[in-house]
C-alpha positions as a printed Julia matrix, in Angstrom:
102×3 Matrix{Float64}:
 230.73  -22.89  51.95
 231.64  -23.07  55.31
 231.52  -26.56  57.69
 229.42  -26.49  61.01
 231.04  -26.45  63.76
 230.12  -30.07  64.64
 232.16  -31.36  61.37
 235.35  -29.01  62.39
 234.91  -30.79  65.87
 234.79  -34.21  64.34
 237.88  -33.22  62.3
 239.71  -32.4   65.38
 238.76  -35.44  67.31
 240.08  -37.61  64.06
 243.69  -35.75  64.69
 243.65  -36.17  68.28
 242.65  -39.87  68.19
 245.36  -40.05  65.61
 247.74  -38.77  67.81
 247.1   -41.41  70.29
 248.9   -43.61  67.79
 251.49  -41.56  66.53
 253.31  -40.47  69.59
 256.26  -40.12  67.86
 255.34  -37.31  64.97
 254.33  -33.95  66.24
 251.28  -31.9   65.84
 252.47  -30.66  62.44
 253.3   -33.89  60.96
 250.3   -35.24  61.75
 247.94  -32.9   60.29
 250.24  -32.76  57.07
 249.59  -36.49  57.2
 246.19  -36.61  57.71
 245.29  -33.67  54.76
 247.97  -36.1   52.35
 245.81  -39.16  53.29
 242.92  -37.38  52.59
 243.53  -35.33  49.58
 240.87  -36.88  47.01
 238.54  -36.64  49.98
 238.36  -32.66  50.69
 239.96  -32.93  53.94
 238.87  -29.15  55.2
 241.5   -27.88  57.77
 240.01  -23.83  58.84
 241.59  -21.78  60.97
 239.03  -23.71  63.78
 240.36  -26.85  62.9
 243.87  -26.26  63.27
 244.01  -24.06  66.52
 242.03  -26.46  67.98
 243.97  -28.9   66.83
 247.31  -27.53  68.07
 246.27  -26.03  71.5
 244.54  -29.23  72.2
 247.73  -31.07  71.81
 249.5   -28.31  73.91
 246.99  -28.68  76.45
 246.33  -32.47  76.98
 248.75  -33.79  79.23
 246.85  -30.91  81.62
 243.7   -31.69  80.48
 243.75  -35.71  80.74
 245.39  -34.73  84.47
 242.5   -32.83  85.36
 240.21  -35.67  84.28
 241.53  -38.06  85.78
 241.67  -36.09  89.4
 238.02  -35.62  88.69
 237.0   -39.35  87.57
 236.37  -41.47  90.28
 238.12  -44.98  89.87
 239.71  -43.7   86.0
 243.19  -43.5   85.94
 244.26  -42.88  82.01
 245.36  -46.46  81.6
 242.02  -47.36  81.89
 240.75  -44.79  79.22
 240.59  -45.79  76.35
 242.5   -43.43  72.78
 238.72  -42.19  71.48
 238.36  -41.65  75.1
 241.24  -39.21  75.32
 241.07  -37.67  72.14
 237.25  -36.98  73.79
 238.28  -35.83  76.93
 241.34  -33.91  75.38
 239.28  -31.84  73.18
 236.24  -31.0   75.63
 238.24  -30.0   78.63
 240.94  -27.72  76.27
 237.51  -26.21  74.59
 235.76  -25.79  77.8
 238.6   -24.31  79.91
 240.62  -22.34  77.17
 238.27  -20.92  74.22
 235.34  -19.17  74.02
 232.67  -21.88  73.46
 229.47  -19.73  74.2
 226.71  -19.96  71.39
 228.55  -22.09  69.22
């Protein structure tokens, strides 16, 4: 049985905000991490889940850039990490997938 697409989202904010801690691994070891961690716990990672996950990560120095030249008085110091996992994730799904009807 498949997830909704809301849960896959969720899944790919928890990477992203986990990325705002772990600088230093890349996209890879962090998801590798993350499905280890959660191993008892079903941890689903679908083709949605990980394109996301790695094109978001591609994408978010660009995408946090473009937020902040839109976000009056926000510079990315003053965002907090949920905030740019958030912000990371909407702009790369809004600007570079096809998000109609989903």
């Amino acid at each position: 049985m498949s997830e909704s697409r809301a849960k896959e989202r969720e899944r790919v904010f928890r990477l992203l905000f986990s990325a705002e801690f772990h600088k230093e691994l890349s996209p890879s070891e962090i998801l590798e991490a993350r499905i280890e961690a959660e191993e008892g716990e079903d941890f689903a990672v679908s083709d949605y889940v990980r394109d996301t996950f790695f094109g978001a990560c591609a994408f978010s120095e660009e995408a946090i850039r473009l937020a902040c030249e839109n976000a009056r008085g926000w510079s990315q110091k003053r965002m907090s990490p949920a905030m740019r996992a958030l912000l990371i994730l909407s702009v790369y799904e809004i600007l570079k997938t096809d998000t109609i009807g989903l």
